[in-house]
C-alpha positions as CSV (number, residue, x, y, z in Angstrom):
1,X,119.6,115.8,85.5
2,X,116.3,115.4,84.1
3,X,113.2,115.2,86.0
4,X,110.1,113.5,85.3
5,X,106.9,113.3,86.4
6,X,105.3,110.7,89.1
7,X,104.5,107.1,87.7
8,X,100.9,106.6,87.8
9,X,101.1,103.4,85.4
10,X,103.5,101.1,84.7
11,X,104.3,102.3,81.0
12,X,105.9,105.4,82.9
13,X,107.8,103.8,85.7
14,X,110.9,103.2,84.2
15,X,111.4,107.1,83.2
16,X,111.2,107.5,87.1
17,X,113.9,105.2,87.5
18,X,117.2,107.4,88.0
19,X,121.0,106.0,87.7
20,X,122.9,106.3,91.1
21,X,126.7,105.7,90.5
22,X,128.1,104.0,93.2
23,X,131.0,104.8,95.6
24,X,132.0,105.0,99.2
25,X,130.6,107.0,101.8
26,X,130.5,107.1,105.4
27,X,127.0,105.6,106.7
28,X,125.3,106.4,110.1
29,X,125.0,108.8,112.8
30,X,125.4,110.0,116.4
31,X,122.6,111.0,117.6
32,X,121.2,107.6,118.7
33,X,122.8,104.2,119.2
34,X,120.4,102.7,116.2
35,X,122.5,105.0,114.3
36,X,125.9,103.8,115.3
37,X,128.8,103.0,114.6
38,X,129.5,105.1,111.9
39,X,130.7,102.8,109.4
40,X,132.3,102.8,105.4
41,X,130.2,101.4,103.1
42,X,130.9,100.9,99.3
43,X,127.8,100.6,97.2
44,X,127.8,98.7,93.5
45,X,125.8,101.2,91.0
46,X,122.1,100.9,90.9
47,X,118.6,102.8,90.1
48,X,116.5,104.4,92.3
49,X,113.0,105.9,91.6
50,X,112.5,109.5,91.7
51,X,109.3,109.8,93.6
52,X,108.2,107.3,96.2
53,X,104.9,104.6,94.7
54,X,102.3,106.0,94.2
55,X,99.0,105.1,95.0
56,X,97.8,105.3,91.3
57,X,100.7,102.8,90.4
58,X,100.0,100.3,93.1
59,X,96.8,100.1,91.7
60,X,97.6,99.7,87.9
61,X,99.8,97.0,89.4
62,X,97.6,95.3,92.2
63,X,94.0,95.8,90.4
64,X,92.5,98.1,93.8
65,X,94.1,100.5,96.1
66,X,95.4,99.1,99.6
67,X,92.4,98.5,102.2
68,X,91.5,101.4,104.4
69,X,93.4,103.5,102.8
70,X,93.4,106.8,105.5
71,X,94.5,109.2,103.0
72,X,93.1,108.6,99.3
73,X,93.9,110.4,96.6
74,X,96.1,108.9,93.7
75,X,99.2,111.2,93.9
76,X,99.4,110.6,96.9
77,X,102.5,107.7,98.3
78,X,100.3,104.2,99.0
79,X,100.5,103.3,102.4
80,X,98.8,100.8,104.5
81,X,100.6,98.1,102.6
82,X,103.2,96.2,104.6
83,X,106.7,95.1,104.0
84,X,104.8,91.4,102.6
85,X,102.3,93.6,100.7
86,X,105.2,94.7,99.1
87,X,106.9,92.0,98.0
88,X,103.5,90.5,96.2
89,X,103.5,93.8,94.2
90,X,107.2,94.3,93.5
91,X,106.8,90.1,92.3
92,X,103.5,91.1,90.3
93,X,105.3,93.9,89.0
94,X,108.4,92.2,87.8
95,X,106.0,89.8,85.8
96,X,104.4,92.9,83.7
97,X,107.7,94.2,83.3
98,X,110.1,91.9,83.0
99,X,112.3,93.6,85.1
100,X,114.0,93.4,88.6
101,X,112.5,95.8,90.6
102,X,112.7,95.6,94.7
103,X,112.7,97.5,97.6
104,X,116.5,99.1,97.8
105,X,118.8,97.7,100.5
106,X,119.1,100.5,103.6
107,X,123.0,101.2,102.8
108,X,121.0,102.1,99.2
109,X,118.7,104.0,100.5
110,X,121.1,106.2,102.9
111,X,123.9,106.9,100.3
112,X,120.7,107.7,97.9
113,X,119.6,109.7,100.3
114,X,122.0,111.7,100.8
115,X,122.6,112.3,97.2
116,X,125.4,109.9,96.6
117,X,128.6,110.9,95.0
118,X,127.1,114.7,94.5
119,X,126.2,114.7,98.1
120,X,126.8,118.4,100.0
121,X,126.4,116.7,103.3
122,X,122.9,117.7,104.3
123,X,121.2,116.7,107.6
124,X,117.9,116.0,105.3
125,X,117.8,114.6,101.9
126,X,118.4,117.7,99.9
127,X,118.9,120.2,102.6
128,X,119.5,120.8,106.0
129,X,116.2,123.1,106.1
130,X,113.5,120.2,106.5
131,X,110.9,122.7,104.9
132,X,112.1,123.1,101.4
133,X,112.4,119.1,101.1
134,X,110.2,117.2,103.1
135,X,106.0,117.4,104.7
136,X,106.5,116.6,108.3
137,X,105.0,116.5,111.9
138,X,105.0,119.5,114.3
139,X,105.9,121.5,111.1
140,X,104.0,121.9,107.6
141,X,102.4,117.9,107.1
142,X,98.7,119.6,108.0
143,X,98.4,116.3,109.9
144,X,98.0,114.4,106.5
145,X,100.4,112.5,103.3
146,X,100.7,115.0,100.5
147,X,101.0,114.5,96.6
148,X,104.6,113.4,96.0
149,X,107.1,115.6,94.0
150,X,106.0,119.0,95.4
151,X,109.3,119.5,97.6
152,X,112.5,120.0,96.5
153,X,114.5,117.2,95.6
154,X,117.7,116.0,96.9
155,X,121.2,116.3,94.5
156,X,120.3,113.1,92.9
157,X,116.6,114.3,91.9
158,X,114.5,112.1,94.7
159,X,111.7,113.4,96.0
160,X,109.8,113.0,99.4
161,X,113.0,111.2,100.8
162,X,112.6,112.8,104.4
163,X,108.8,113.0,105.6
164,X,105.9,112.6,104.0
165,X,106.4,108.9,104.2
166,X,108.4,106.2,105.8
167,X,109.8,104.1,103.4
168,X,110.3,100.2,103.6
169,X,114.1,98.8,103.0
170,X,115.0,95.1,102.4
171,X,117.0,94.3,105.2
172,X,116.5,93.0,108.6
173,X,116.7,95.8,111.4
174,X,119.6,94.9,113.7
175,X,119.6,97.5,116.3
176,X,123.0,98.9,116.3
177,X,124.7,98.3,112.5
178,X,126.1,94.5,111.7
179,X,128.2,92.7,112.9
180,X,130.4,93.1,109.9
181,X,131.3,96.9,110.6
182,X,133.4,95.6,113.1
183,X,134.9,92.7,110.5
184,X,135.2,94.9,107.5
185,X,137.6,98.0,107.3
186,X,134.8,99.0,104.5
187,X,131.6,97.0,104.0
188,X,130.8,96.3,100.7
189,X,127.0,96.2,99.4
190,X,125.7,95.0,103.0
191,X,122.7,93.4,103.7
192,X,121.6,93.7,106.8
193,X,121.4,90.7,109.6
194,X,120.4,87.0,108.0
195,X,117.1,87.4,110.2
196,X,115.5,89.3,112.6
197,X,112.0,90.4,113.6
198,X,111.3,93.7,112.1
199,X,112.1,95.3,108.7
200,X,114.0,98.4,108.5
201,X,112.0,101.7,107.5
202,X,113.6,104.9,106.7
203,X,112.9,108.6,106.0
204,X,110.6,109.6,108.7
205,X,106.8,110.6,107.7
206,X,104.3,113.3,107.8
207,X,103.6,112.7,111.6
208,X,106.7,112.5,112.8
209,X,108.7,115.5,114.0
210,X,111.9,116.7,112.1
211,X,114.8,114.6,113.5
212,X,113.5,111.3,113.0
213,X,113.5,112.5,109.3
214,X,117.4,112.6,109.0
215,X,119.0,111.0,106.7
216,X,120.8,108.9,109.2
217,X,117.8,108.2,111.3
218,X,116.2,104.5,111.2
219,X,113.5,102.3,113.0
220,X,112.3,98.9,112.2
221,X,108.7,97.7,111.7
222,X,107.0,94.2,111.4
223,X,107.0,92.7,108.3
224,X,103.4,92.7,109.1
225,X,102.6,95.8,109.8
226,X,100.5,97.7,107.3
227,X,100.3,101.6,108.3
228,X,99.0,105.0,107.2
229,X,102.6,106.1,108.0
230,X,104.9,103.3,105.7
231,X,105.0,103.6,101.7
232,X,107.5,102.4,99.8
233,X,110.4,103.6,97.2
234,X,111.5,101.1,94.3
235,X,115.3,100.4,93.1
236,X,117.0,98.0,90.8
237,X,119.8,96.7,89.4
């Protein structure tokens, strides 16, 4: 595994970009009903990037940093942009580029986060010590985002999975998993709900404490919404 260094243009994204073989794992938790049921989920392969945006690339993409931004500094992960904020720079992006980046689906993110088929089963992504891996509230965040990459990554190489940021995922947030768990003896490359009112976010951030930062953990935000606590990851085909 090679590691790079955080995109701050979009010349040097697609060395960010790792390969994440795909494969079958076991997806949700216990702890909360959001979490359940536990459910199979086979994933096609796709590419994940190593270090969430930054707010040096949103810029090289957008032309200015988000407004208000509560925490500048361009190593830092952009936040204040919402889920629709999003989707103009991933479509703004893709026309520099000529590729297919978008936000990853949440089964994507979960079976990334957990390091996919080199996973050792962590509670957090790359550990089950939330320190070594991850700036977060009631712990070591100071209260404030933090440059990405300076944590230990997880077995795939990610960085600043759990904390630091909350990340924005494509699907609709259904409360308890689809429908289709109960359909499906394994669920192949779900989706998420046709609708809904909130998007799902994953990860936890730097002000929240060190469960909601599980790699199983998920809430749901409006598409709205734009936050000093919500940043974003890229993936593509």
């Amino acid at each position: 595994m090679t590691l790079t260094t955080p995109a701050t243009t979009i010349e040097t994204l697609e060395d960010n970009m790792v390969f994440v073989e795909g494969g079958e794992f076991m997806m949700g938790g216990e702890m909360f009903d959001r979490e359940k049921p536990i459910h199979e989920v086979q994933l096609s392969n796709f590419y994940m990037a190593h270090y969430p945006v930054t707010q040096a690339l949103w810029k090289a993409v957008m032309g200015s940093d988000p407004e208000e931004l509560a925490f500048p500094h361009p190593m830092r992960p952009v936040e204040r942009v919402s889920w629709n904020d999003c989707q103009e720079f991933i479509k703004k992006l893709n026309a520099l580029t000529d590729k297919t980046y978008r936000l990853p689906t949440e089964a994507e993110w979960e079976y990334a986060a957990r390091g996919g088929k080199y996973s050792q089963g962590f509670t957090y992504a790359g550990s089950n010590n939330l320190f070594e891996v991850g700036w977060y509230g009631g712990g070591n965040s100071q209260s404030i985002t933090q440059p990405v990459g300076l944590k230990r990554p997880n077995e795939l190489g990610l960085f600043d999975v759990s904390g630091n940021l909350w990340e924005w995922c494509s699907d609709w947030y259904g409360g308890k998993y689809y429908e289709q768990c109960a359909k499906e003896k394994i669920v192949h490359n779900p989706k998420g709900p046709e609708d809904g009112t909130g998007r799902v976010v994953r990860g936890g951030s730097w002000y929240y404490i060190d469960f909601n930062c599980r790699v199983a953990y998920r809430l749901d935000s409006q598409p709205s919404y734009r936050g000093y606590g919500i940043g974003l990851r890229l993936s593509r085909y």
